[in-house]
Steps between C-alpha positions, in 0.01 A plus 500: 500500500632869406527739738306810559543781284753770718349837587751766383483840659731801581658453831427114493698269640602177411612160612752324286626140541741250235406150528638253253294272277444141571720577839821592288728752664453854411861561546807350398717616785529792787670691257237482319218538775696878627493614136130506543486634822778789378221567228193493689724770736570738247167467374380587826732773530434676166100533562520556882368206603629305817685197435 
């Protein structure tokens, strides 16, 4: 079954979660696990959200 349709609105904010297919890793390593979290920071950091 598909999921709800997301509401989308100014100000809105959102939950958002990696899971792997079939229960495959989502990342190949830790190196690979801080790029993502080095991303999501300056994400955060460039639209004044908190990380």
């Amino acid at each position: 079954m598909a999921r709800k349709v997301r509401l989308q609105y100014p100000g809105a904010m959102y939950h958002v979660m990696n899971r792997g297919g079939r229960r495959e890793a989502v990342f190949e390593d830790d190196e690979d696990r801080q790029r993502l979290l080095e991303t999501l920071t300056e994400a955060c950091e460039k639209t004044g959200l908190a990380p």
